[in-house]
N, C-alpha and C positions, 0 to 999 in steps of 0.2 A: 740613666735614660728616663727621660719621662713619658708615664704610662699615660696614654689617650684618650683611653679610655675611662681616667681620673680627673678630669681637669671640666673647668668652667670653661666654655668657648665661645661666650658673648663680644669678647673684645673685638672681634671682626667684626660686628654686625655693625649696621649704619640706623639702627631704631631708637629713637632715644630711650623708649618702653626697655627693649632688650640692653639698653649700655646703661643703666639704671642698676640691674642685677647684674653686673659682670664683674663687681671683688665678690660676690655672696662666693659661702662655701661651698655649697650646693654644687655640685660637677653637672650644670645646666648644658644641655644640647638647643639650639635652635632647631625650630620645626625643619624638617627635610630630610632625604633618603637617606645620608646619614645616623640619621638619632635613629631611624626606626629601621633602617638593616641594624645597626646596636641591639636594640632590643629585641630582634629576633634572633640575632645571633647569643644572647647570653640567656633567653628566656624569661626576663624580668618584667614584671609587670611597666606600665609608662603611668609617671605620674605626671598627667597637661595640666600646666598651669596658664590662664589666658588671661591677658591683662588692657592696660594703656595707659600711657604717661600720665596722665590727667587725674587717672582711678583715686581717690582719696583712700578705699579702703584694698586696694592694691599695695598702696605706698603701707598702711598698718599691719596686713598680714607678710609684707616683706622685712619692715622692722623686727615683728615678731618674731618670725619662723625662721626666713631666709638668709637672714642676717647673724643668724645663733648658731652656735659651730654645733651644739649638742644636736641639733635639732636637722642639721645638716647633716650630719654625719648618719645618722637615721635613714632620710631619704637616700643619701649615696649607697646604702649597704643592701636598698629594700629594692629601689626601684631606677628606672631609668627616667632623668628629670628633664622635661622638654619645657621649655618657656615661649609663648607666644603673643606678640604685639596683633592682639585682634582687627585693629586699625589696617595694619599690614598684612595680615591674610584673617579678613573678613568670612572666604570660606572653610575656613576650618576651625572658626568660633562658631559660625551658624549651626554646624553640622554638632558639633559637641554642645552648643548651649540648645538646640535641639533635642540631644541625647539628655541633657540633664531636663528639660520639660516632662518628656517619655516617662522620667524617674517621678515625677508628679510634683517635682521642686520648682520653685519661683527661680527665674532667672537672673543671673546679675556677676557682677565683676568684682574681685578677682574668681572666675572660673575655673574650677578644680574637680578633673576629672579623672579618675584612674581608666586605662586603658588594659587591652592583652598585649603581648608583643607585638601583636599583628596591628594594634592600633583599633581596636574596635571597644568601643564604651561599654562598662557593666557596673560602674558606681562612680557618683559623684556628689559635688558640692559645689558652695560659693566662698564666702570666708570661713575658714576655720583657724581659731583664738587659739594661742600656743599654750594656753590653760584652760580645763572647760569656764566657759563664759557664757552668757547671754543663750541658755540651754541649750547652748552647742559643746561637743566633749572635743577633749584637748588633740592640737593638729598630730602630737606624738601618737596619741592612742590611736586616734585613728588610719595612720599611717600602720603600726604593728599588727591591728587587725585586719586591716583591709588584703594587707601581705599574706596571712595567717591564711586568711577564706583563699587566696589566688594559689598559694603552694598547696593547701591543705582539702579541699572541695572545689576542687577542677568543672565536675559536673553544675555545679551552681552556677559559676561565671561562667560556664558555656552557654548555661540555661537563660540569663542575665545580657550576656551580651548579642544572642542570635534574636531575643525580643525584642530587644532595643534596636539591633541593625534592621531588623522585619516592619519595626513600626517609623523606621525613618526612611523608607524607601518611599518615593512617587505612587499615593493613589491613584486608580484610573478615577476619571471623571462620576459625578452621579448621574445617574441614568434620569430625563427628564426634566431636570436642572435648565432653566430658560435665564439669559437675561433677565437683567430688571429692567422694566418699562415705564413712561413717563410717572406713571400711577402709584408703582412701588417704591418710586425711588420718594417722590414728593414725601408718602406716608413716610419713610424712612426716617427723613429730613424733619419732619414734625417728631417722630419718636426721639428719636436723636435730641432735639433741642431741647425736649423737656426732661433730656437725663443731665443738662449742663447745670453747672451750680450758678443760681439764680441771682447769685450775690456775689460773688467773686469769679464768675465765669471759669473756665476748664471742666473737668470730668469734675464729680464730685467727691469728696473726700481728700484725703493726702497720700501719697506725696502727689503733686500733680504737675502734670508734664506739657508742654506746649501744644502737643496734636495735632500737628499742621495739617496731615490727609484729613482728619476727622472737621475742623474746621473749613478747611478749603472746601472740603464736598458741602459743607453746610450755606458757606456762602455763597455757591456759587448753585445751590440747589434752592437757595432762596429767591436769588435773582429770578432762575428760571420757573419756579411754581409759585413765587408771590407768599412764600412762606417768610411773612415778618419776622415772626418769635426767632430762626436761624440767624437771619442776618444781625439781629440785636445782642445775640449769644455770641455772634462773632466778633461785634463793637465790642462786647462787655469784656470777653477774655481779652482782648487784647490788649485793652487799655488797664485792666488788672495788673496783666504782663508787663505794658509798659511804665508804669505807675510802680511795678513792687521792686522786691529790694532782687529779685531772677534779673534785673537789670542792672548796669553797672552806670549807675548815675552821673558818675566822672567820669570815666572813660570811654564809655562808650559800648554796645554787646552785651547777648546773654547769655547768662547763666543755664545748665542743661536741662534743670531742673528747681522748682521749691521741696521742702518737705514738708512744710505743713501745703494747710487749704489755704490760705490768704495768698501763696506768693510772696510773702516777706522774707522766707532765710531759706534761701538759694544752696545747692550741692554746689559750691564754688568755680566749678572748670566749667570754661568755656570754648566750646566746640564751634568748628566751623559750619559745621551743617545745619545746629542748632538755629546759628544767625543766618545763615543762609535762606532756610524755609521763612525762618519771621520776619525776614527781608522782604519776603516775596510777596506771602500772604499782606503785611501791612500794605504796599506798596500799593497792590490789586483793591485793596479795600479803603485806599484814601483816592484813588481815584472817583469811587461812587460820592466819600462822605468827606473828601476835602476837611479830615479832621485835623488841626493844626498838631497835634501832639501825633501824629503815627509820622508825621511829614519831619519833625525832630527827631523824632527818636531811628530815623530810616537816615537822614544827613548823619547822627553822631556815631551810628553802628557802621555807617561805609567808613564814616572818619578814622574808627576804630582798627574797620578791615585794613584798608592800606597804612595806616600810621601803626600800628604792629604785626599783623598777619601778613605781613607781603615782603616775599623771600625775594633773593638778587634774581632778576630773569623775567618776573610778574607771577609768580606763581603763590597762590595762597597755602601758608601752612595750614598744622591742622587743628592745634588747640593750644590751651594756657590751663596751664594744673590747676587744682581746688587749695594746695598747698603750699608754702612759703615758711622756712627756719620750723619744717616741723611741724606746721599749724595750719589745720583746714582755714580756710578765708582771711587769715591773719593782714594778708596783704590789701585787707578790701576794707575792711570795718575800722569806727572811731570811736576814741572816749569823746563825752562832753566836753571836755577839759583841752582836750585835740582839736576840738574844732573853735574854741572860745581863742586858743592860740594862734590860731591860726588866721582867725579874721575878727578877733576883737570881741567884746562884750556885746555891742549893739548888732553888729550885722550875725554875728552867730546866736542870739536872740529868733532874729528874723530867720533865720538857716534851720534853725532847729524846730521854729514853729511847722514849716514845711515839710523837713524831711527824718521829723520821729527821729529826733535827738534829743535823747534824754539822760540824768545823771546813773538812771539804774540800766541802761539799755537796752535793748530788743533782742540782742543774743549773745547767750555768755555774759553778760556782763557789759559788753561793745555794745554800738548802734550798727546794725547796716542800714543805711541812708535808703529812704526809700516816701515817695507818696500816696501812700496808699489810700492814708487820712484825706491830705488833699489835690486828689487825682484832676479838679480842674484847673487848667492855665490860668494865671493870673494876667491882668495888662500887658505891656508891651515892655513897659520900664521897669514892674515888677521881677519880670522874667531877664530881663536884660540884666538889672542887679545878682540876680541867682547866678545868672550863667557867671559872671565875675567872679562869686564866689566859689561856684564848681570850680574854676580856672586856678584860681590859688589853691586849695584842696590836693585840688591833682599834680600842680607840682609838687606841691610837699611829699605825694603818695608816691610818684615818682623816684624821690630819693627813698623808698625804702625797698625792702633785698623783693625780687621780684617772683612769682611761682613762675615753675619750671616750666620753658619754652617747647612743644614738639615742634619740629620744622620740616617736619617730612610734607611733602605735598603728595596728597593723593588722585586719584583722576577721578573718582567718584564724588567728591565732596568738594573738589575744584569745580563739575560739572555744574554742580545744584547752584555755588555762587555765583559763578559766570551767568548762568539763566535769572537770576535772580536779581544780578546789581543791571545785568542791561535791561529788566525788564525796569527797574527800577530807575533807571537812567532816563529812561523813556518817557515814565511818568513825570518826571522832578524836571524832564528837561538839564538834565547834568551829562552833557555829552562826555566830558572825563570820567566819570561813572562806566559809561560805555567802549572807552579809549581803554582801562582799564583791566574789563574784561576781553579783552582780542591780547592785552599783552599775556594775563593769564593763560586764556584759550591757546596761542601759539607755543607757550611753554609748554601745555603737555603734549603739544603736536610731533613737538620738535624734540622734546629730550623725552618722553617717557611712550614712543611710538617707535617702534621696530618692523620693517618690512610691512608694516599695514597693520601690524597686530599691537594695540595697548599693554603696557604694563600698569600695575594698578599703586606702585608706589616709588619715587624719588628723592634719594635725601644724598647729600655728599659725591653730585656727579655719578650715582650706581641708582639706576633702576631696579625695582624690588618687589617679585609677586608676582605671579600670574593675574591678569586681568579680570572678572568677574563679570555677568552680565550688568550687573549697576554700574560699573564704568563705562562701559558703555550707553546706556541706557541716558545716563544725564550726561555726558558728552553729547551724546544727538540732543538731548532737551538744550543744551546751550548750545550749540550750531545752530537749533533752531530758532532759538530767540534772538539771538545775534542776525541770525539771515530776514529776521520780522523786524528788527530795529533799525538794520542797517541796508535792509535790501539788494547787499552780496549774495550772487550765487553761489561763489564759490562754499560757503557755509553749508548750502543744501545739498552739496555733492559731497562733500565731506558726511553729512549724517548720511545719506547713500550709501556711502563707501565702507561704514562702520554695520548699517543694516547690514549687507551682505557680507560681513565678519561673524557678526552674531548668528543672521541663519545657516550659514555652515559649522558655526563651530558648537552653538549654544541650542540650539533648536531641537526640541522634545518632541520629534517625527511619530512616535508612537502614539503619543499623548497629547499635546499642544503646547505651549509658551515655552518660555525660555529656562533651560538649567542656568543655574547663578555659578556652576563653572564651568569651564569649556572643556569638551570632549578629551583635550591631550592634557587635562589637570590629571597627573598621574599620582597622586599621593593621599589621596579621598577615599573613603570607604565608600561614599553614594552620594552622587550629585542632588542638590536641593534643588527641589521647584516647588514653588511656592506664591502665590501674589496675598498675601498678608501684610499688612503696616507692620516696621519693623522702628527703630530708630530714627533710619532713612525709608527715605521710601522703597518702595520694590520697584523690582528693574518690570516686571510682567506689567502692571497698572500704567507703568510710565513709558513704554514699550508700544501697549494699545494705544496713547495718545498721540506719542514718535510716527507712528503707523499712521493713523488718518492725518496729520495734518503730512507726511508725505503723500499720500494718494491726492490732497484735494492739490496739492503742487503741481503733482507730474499727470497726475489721472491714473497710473497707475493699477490696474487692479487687484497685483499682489500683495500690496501692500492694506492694500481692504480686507481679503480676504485673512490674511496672518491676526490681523485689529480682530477681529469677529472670531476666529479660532480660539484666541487668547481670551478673549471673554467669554466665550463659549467654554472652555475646559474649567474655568474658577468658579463658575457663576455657581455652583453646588457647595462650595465650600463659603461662598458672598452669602448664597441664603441661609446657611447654616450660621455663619457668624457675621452679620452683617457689620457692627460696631469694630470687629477688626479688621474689614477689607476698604475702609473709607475710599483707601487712593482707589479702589477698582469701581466701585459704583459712581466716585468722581471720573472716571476715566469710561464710565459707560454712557455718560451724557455727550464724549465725544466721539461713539459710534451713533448712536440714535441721533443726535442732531450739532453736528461738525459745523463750527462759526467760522468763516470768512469773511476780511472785509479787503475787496479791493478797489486801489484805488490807479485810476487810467487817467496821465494827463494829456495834453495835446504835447505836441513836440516842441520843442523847445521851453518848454514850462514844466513845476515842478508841483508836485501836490501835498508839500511839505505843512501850508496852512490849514490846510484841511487835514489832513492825517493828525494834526496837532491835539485837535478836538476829541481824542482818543482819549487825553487824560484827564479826560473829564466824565468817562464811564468806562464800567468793568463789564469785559467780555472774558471772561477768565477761558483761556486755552483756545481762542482767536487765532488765525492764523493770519497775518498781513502783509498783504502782497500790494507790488506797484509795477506800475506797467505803461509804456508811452502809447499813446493812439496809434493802433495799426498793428501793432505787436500780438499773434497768434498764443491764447491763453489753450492749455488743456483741454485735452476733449472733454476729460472727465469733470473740469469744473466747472460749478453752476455759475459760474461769470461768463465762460466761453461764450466769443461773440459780442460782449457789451464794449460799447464805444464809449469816448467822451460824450457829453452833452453840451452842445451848443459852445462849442469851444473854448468849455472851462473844466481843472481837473474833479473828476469827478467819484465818488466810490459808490459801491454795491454790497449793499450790509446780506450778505448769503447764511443763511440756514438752515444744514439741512439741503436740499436737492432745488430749494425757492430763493431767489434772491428779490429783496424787497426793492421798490422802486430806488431809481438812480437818484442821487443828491448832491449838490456843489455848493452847499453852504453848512459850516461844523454846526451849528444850532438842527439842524434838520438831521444830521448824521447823527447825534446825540440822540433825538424822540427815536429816530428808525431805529436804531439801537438795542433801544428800552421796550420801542414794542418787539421788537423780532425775537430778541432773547427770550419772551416768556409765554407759558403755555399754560392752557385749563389742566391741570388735573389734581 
């Protein structure tokens, strides 16, 4: 008979993270009541391990450790070994890489924390080398001792873990804690920019990470206070971004990360979120600066999206590994000699001139292609010849073994690129862009939606996870952009319908915003709340802006009131840490002055030329509505009441509680625009 309680039980799962580790020795449980009635039923400490397919130093401490029968056999004797694809339950990585912050440890992947039976944190880590290494002691010893303190000094890990559970409970609010107002937020905006590296844009230093909220608030707080220095910090990252080798030159998409400050040698996996936000953010910001290179690099990253991330159904998976035969980026980088083969002496000459090809290379040894050197476009014909040669490149790259596919689709990270490619669709004018995203959008409606309620993950026709409030949260960000691009209602009723999920299920009645799990998430030590930048954004910052632009739709005023609550409970934790709340103080510019533009035509006529005129400026988090002459707008919004003008379609650039004079020609919508968006302070 085989014992049950002996065995690896990944083979069931449908995560590619968790079917990764499923010959290891290790007698792994998947997270759920199973594994943890086990370990209360046998007393043994839990050893969570938290990961994701992509993880490069995931993939080494499982070669190390997980993979080694000695090393195994350890873990089976000491502890109860749970394995979790963090991707797939989100909150139960929060909450544990939470507990490892508490421990006063940097966060990061693979995640390793020891638990009690009962599943409450009292010692952790990130990678630990199955030899001591890199002044870390070996995975063994620390397993022997960690067991030692749990049988042997009971009161210390009691002492250990009721801290830990104490300081990851929901603070109340601080007392006196106000919004930030037009005046703070501008200062913010100037502090902020002058902490961006001057030369290669992003945060300063290495490794450096893309910062979509920290950006987006910069540019879009530049627009609004006329702070220059932001908007140019925002050109310069992104054209660093999209110039370094964080970009995938052939194929398209980026990278999650650089490790050095240039942006040159990229953490290799690429995430959907990743390109999602940089999708968005460029998109918004080639509308103002019509820069030809954000307007490529936004066509070769959708080309990307659908031509490998787009599962049978329309649904986007969710990443591509850092690794390939064993070797971080192996799949990405060239010799000289690789590319001289490839297109000849003379045109790999000209190839190398541009993309930092050289015979000693730029890492390891290889080149990762990249222009960092020569970040400006050249001609027409120049650029035309390059692209030919990316083209040859990329087939050859094609025939080689590929890194590891995740194809699970999630609804939160599905959410961000729906908002994103249709917003993006909008601008480029690629209404396939927008066709796109509704095939997306329908697939998690339809396979990964139960009786009203979301699941937060899909792979293999099996829905997977309880939902989160970020699924939520950017589900309604993409109903809404979809409902501003395509001017379906149905869109807007739909983020209605998921509002009134979240505030009965997710809603912090004692306190304000949203819990990031839902009240019947039975398997948590304590629900997180939180509006901090995280990876992805927060569901609370993204929640306050879901909120006003449904009130200025319906007029509404509970939906104002919950926007102003939510801001109201963080604004203590925004003043205290303002550099890591960007999304909330970008998300406060859309309670102090909420953008509308709509546009009313006469009947039988459309206002599609004029609406056009849009993508020639950024109103970043605009809500845009259309409406035939005669059709009753909201009480609540400051359009109510406005007509066509002289029997042409016409819009109303709204601000705020003012709506600036009416307009029916896009050159006039364009200046109204530019003035209404900005304010003295």
């Amino acid at each position: 008979m085989t014992d049950l309680a002996s065995q690896n039980r990944l083979g069931s799962e449908t995560s590619p993270y968790l079917l990764q580790h499923r010959d290891n020795p290790v007698d792994w449980w998947a997270w759920g009541p199973d594994a943890l009635a086990h370990a209360r039923e046998t007393g043994k400490p839990i050893l969570l391990s938290v990961g994701y397919a992509a993880c490069h130093w995931c993939h080494v401490m499982a070669h190390e450790s997980f993979e080694d029968e000695q090393v195994a056999a350890v873990m089976n004797d000491l502890f109860v070994n749970i394995k979790v694809d963090r991707e797939e339950r989100p909150d139960v990585d929060s909450v544990y890489m939470s507990a490892l912050q508490e421990l006063g440890e940097q966060g990061g992947w693979p995640l390793t924390m020891f638990l009690t039976s009962d599943g409450e944190p009292f010692w952790g880590g990130t990678y630990f080398p199955k030899e001591p290494r890199y002044g870390r002691p070996g995975f063994v010893t620390v397993l022997q001792e960690v067991a030692r303190i749990y049988a042997g000094e009971p009161a210390r890990v009691r002492q250990n873990a009721d801290a830990i559970k104490g300081r990851l409970q929901p603070a109340p609010p601080r007392l006196g804690a106000e919004p930030p107002n037009d005046a703070i937020l501008a200062e913010l905006a100037r502090r902020f920019a002058e902490v961006i590296d001057p030369v290669n844009g992003g945060l300063r230093g290495a490794p450096k990470f893309p910062q979509t909220n920290l950006f987006g608030f910069l540019w879009r707080a530049g627009l609004r206070y006329g702070v220059d220095e932001a908007k140019q910090r925002v050109i310069l990252t992104l054209t660093r971004i999209a110039q370094g080798g964080i970009y995938d030159h052939l194929g398209g998409g980026f990278a999650r990360y650089a490790v050095d400050e240039r942006w040159l040698v990229p953490h290799f996996e690429k995430m959907l979120y990743d390109n999602a936000l940089l999708l968005g953010l460029m998109s918004e910001v080639w509308r103002e600066t019509k820069l030809p290179l954000f307007a490529q690099r936004a066509e070769e990253t959708v080309g990307w999206l659908l031509r490998e991330m787009t599962v049978e159904g329309g649904g986007f998976a969710s990443s591509l590994d850092a690794d390939s035969e064993g070797e971080e980026g192996k799949f990405y980088v060239w010799s000289k000699a690789e590319i001289e083969a490839a297109l000849g002496a003379e045109d790999a000459a000209i190839f190398a001139a541009v993309y930092d090809v050289s015979e000693e290379g730029n890492f390891e040894g290889k080149c990762i292609l990249n222009r960092l050197d020569a970040p400006e476009l050249g001609d027409e014909a120049s650029e035309a010849k390059l692209a030919e040669m990316r083209a040859k490149l990329l087939a050859i790259r094609d025939e080689r073994v590929r890194p590891g596919f995740d194809d699970k689709v999630l609804a939160d990270w599905n959410g961000l690129m729906i908002a994103s490619l249709t917003r993006a669709g909008d601008a480029f004018a690629k209404p396939e862009w927008t066709d796109a995203s509704k095939r997306a959008f329908d697939f998690v409606c339809t396979r990964m939606e139960i009786a009203g309620r979301l699941n937060h993950a899909f792979r293999e026709g099996e829905t997977k996870a309880p939902a989160s409030a970020a699924d939520y949260a950017h589900m309604i960000g993409a109903a809404l952009a979809l409902a501003d691009v395509t001017g379906e209602a149905a869109y807007v009723a739909k983020a209605k319908a998921w509002v009134d999920v979240l505030d009965a299920h997710y809603w912090a009645d004692e306190l304000g915003g949203y819990y990031f799990a839902a009240d019947d998430t039975d398997d948590l030590i304590v629900r997180p709340l939180s509006a901090h930048d995280d990876a992805t954004p927060n569901a609370n910052p993204r929640m306050t802006s879901h909120l006003m632009a449904l009130y200025m739709r319906t007029g509404e005023t509970r939906y104002l009131e919950r926007a102003e609550k939510i801001l109201a409970f963080f604004s203590g934790a925004a003043a205290e840490n303002p550099l890591a709340h960007s999304g909330l103080l970008d998300a406060s510019i859309d309670v102090l002055a909420p953008s509308q533009v709509v546009f009313i035509a006469p009947e039988g006529k459309d206002a599609d030329s004029l609406r056009g005129a849009l993508r020639d400026v950024s109103l970043p988090g605009a809500v845009i509505e259309r409406f035939t002459d005669g059709e009753v707008l909201p009480e609540g919004s400051p359009a109510a009441g406005k007509t066509a003008l002289d029997g042409k379609p016409t819009a109303y650039v709204c601000i705020g509680p003012q709506c600036a004079a009416p307009v029916t020609e896009g050159t006039d919508l364009i200046k109204t625009i530019k003035s209404a968006r900005k304010v003295e302070a």
